[in-house]
C-alpha positions in Angstrom: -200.7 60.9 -160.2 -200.3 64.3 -160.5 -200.2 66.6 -156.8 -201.1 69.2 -158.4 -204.3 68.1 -160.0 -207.6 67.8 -158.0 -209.2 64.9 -160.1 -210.8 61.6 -159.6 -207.8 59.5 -159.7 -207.6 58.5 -156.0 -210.7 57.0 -156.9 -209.4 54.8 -159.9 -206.6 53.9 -157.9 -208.3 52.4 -155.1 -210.6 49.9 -157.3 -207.1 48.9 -158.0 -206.7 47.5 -154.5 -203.5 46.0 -153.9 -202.5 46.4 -157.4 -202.3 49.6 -156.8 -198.7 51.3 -156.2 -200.1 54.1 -154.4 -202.4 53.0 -152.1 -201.6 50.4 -149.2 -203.6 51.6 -145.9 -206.0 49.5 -144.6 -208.1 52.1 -145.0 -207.7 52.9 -148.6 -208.0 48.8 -149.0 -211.1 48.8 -146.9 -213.4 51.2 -149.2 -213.3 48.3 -151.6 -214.1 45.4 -149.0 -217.4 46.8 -147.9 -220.0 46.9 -150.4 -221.4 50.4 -149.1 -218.4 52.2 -149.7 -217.0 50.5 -153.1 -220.8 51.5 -154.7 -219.1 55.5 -154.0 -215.7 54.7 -155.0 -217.1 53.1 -158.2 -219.5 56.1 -159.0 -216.7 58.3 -158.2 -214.1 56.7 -160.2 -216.6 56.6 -163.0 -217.8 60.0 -163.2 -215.8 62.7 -162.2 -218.6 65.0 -162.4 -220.5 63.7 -159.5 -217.2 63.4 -157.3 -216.8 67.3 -157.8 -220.3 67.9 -157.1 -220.5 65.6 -153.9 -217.2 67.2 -152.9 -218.5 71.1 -153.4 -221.4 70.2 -151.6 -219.4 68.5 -148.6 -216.7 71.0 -148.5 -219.5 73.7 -148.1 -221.0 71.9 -145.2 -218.2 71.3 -143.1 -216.8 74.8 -143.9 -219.9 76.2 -142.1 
């Protein structure tokens, strides 16, 4: 993982669940034990496209 790289990799990591090396917070390990959060960490770590999109359109919003 790169810090200086705004990608979908978080994403990737946490389908890894605990085989992850990065992620070990109970709540990065709960967006893959409930089915309505792993369907969005599975788009998202999919298709970084949509992450960016959702995230512009999120980042708008709360900066208003």
């Amino acid at each position: 993982m790169n810090p200086y790289v705004f990608d979908n990799t978080y994403f990737q990591e946490v389908l890894l669940g605990h085989d992850s090396k990065y992620l070990k917070t109970a709540s990065d390990l709960e967006l893959v034990e409930k089915p309505e959060l792993k369907e969005w960490v599975e788009a998202y770590a999919a298709d970084q496209t949509l992450f960016f999109e959702n995230y512009a359109q999120a980042h708008v919003k709360v900066s208003e």
